[in-house]
N, C-alpha and C positions, 0 to 999 in steps of 0.2 A: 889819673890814667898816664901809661908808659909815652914816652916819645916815638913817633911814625916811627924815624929812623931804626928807632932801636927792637922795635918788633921785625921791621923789617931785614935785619942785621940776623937777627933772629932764626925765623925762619929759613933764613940762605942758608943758614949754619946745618940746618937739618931739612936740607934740601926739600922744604915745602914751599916753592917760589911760585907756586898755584895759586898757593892761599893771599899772596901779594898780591897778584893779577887781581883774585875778585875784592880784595881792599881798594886799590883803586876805582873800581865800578861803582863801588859802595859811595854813599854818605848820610850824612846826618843819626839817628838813632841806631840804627840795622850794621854802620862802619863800625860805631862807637861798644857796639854790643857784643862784635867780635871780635872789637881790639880786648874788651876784657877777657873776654874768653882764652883767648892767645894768652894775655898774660899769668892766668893760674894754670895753663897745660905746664908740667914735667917731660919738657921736652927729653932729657939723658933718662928716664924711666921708660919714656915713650920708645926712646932707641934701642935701650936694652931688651925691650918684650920681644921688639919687632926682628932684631938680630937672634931671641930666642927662637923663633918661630923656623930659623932654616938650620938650626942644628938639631943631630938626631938626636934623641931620645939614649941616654948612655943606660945600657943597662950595666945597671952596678948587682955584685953580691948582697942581697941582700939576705940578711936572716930574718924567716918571719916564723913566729912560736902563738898560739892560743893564747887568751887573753882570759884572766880571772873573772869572775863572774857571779851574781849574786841571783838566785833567782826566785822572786818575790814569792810567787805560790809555795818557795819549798822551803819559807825561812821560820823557825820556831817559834812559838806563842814569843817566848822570852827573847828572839832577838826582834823581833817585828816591834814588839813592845818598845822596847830600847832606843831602836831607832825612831821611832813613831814619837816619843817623847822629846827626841832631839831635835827634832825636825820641827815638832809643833812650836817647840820655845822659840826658836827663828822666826818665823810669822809672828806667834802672838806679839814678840817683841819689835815688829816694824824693822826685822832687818833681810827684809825677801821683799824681790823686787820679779818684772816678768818681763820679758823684750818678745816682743813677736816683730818677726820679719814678715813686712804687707808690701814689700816694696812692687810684687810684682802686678800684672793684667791678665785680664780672665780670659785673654783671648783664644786660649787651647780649650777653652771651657765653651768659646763660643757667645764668651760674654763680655759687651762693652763698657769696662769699667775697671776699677781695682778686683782682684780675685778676692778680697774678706767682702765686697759687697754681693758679692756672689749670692741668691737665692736656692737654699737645699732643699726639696721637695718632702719637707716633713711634716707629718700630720696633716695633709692634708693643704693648708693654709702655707707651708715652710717658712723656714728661719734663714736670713743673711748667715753668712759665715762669723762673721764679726759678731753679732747677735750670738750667737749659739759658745763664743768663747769668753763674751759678757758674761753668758748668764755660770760660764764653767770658775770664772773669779771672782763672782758674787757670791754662787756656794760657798767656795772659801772663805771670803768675809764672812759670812755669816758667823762661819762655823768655828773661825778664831778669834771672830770679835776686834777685826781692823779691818784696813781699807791697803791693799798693795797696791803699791804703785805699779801701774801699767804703761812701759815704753812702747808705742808701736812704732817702727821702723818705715818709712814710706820712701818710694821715690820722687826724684823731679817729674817723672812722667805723670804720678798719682799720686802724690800728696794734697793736693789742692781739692781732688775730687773723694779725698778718703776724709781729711777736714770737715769737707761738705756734710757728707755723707753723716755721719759721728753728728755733727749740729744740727741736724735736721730729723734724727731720730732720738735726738735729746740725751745722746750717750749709752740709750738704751740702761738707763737708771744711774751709770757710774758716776761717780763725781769727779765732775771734769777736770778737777784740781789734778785727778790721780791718774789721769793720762796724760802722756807728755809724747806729742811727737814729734821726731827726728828723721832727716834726711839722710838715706844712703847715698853715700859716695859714686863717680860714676869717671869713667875713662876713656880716651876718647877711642872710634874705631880709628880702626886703621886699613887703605886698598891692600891686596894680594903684594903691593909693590913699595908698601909704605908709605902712602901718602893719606895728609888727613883727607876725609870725606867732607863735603857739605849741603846740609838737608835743603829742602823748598824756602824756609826760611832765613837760609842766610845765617845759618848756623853752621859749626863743626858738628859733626853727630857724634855722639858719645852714647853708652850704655851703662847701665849699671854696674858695678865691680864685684858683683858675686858676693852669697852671703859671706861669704872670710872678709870682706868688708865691714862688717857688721861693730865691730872692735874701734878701729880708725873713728869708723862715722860716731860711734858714743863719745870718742873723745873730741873727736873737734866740733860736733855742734855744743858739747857743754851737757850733755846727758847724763854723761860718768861723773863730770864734778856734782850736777843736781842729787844722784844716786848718793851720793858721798856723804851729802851736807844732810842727807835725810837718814843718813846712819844703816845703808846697806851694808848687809856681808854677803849677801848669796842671790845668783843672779839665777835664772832659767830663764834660755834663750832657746825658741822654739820657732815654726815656719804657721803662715796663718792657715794651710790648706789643711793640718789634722784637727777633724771635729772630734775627735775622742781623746785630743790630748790633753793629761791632766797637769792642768797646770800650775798645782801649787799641791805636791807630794810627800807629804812628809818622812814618805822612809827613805826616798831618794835622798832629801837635806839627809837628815837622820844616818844615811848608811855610808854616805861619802863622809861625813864630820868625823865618826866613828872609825873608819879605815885610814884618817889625817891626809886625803888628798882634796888639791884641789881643782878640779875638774871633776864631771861625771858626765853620764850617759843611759838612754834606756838603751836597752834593743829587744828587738822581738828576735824567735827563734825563725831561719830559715824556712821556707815552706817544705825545699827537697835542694838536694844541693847545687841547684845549678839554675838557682831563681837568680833574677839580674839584679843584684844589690849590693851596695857596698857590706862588707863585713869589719870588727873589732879583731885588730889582733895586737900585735905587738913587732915592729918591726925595726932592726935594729936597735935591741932594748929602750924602743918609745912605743905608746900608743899609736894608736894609727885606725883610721879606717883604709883598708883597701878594695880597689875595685874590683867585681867579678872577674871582669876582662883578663885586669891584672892576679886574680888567683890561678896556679894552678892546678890544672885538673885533678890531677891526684889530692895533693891539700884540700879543693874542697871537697873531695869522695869520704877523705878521712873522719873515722871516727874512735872518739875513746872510750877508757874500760867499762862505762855504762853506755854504752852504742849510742849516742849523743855525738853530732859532728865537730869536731876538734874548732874548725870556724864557720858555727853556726850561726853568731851572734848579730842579726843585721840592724844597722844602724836606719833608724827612724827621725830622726833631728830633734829627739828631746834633748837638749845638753842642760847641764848648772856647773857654776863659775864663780870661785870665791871671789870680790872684787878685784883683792890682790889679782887674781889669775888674769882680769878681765884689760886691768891697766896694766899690766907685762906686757899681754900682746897687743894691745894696741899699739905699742913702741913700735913693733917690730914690722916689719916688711915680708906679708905672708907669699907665699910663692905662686904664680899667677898662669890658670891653667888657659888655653887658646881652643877657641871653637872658629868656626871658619860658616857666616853666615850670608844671608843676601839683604843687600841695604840699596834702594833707592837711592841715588845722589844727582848733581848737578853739576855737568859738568864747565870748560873754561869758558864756552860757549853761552853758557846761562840754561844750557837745556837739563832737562829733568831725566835720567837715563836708568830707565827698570830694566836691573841684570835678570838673566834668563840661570848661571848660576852663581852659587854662592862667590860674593866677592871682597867679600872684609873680614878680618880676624878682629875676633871681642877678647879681650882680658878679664880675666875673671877670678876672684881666690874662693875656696870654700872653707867654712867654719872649720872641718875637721884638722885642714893641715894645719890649726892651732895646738892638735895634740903632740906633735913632734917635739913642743918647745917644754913640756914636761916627760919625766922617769915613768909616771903611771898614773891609771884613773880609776874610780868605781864605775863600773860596768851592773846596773840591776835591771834582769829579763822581767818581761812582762807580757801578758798576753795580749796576741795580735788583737783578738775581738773587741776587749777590753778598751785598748788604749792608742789602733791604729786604726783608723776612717780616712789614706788622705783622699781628697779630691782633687784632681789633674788632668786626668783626662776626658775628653767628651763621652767617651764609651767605652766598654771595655773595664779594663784593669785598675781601680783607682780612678774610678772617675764619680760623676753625683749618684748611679742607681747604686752602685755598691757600699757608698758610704750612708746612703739613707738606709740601707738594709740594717747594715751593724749598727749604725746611730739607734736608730732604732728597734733592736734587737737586745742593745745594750741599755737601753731606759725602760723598756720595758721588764726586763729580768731585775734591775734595781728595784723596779717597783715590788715587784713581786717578794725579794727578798727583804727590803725594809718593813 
């Protein structure tokens, strides 16, 4: 552990001399807990977010153009084929690996807990979330005759109780070897004024770092080298709330190997043009997802020679990543978007003070602004029915009755069709 002085040297430097005051109050385990903490905060990271936060928004020229696209209902016996052969030989041969992001809590859902433990009203009796994308990588196995390794991604908030969780329903069959979980990265807040926060505990508050975290945290907890040593080349990196996401796709491998890129993506088609979703396009000759917000009106009204919307493409969080792809961006330093939320703290007083509004900014990266760092990607549409279920909200749009319908609408017509 660092020396008082020099924490304290420290914090002057980045005018957190608050955080001094409650070190002196402190002792014994609770001092010593937050001297660590202090010493792996980035404080010149911390600086730079925070001085992001009061400049505008530069709007730059940008060019944005339609994004090529594969679309799986319309692909020929012979290229379906094709790809489907390429894709199987990656699995059979143990070099497909699958990351799901659980970092998060079901509390939009209304439930106490991580959101994969989440309970789906299916059949009757329902299935966990986690349970229902077990049983979606055990088909797989079967069907290739190996065991994929299964990364899940947890946070500090809910790692401990997703562990639990996984030990106490015996894996739900997987073999436990072939899960490996990993902690998401996490950042600290910061007040409206730049100062850190500190919880009931006598902690700094921090937050998660957004799934564009996702990259960093395989590399430093050791999950990219474990991937490595077990002879991956192809990653899918998915979110854990789609129960109809399929997660080990052979024409997706298959159709990006083929194309020689590496990265890919599903997306579903638009509902109508002015559904609130990010879309695929290409911006400034890179990949990109952009946001509704940020399309404009006319662009998304537009459509081409087959009356098809030119950016119809919306992005669902299926991605796959050559390894290579996966260690490039982890190097890098993804670009960190800021939400503006309300956090409990305590203030120099020792009192416990609940804002009436939002009063910290969170830092956050997302997966997509990973595609900026390549020329291009496969892009293969899919049907919404098919392959989007997610579960998010309590009610409404994406939330459990909606995804139990399709869940369910969609194992049902399998049956019927096997």
């Amino acid at each position: 552990m660092g020396d008082i002085r020099e924490i304290e040297t420290i914090l002057k430097v980045h005018n957190q001399e608050h955080i001094i005051k409650l070190l002196n109050k402190l002792d014994g385990e609770k001092k010593d807990t937050l001297i660590r903490q202090i010493e792996k905060i980035d404080f010149n990271q911390l600086t730079e977010l925070y001085e992001n936060t009061k400049k505008e928004v530069e709007i730059k020229e940008n060019k944005i153009e339609a994004i090529k696209y594969f679309d799986k209902e319309k692909l020929t016996y012979d290229e379906k084929n094709a790809f489907d052969k390429k894709g199987e030989e990656i699995i059979r041969n143990n070099k497909y690996a699958v990351v799901t992001m659980a970092g998060g809590q079901g509390t939009r859902l209304g439930h106490d807990g991580p959101k994969g433990t989440f309970k789906l009203d299916v059949y009757g009796k329902g299935k966990y979330i986690f349970e229902i994308l077990t049983e979606n990588l055990k088909e797989a196995n079967k069907k290739y005759g190996v065991t994929i390794p299964w990364y899940i991604m947890t946070s500090k908030e809910n790692n401990e109780a997703t562990e639990e969780f996984f030990k106490k329903n015996n894996y739900f069959g997987y073999d436990k070897n072939n899960i490996i979980f990993f902690m998401q990265g996490e950042l600290p807040l910061l007040s409206l004024d730049g100062k850190l926060i500190v919880g009931k505990d006598m902690k700094i508050k921090e937050a998660s770092d957004g799934n564009g975290g996702v990259f960093s945290s395989l590399r430093s907890t050791g999950a990219l080298a474990d991937m490595k040593e077990r002879g991956i080349e192809w990653v899918f990196i998915g979110g854990v709330d789609n129960v109809l996401a399929k997660l080990a796709d052979i024409t997706l491998i298959g159709m990006t190997i083929e194309q020689n890129q590496d990265i890919a993506s599903k997306s579903v088609v638009k509902a109508n043009p002015h559904e609130k979703v990010g879309v695929f396009c290409k911006m400034n000759k890179h990949p990109k997802v952009i946001e509704y917000s940020e399309l404009p009106t006319e662009m998304a009204e537009e459509v081409d020679t087959n009356g098809e919307l030119r950016f119809g493409e919306s992005n669902i969080a299926c991605h796959l990543f050559k390894i290579d792809a996966v260690e490039k961006i982890s190097k890098e330093i993804l670009i960190y978007h800021t939400a503006i939320k309300k956090n409990t703290y305590i203030d120099e007083k020792g009192k416990e003070v609940i804002p009436t509004e939002p009063n910290t900014y969170k830092f956050e990266a997302f997966i997509f602004d990973a595609f900026d760092l390549f020329d291009d990607m496969s892009v293969l549409r899919v049907k919404r029915e098919e392959e989007f279920a997610p579960v998010k909200n309590k009610e409404g749009a994406d939330s459990p009755r909606t995804a139990k319908e399709l869940y369910e609408k969609f194992w049902q017509k399998k049956k019927i069709t096997v």
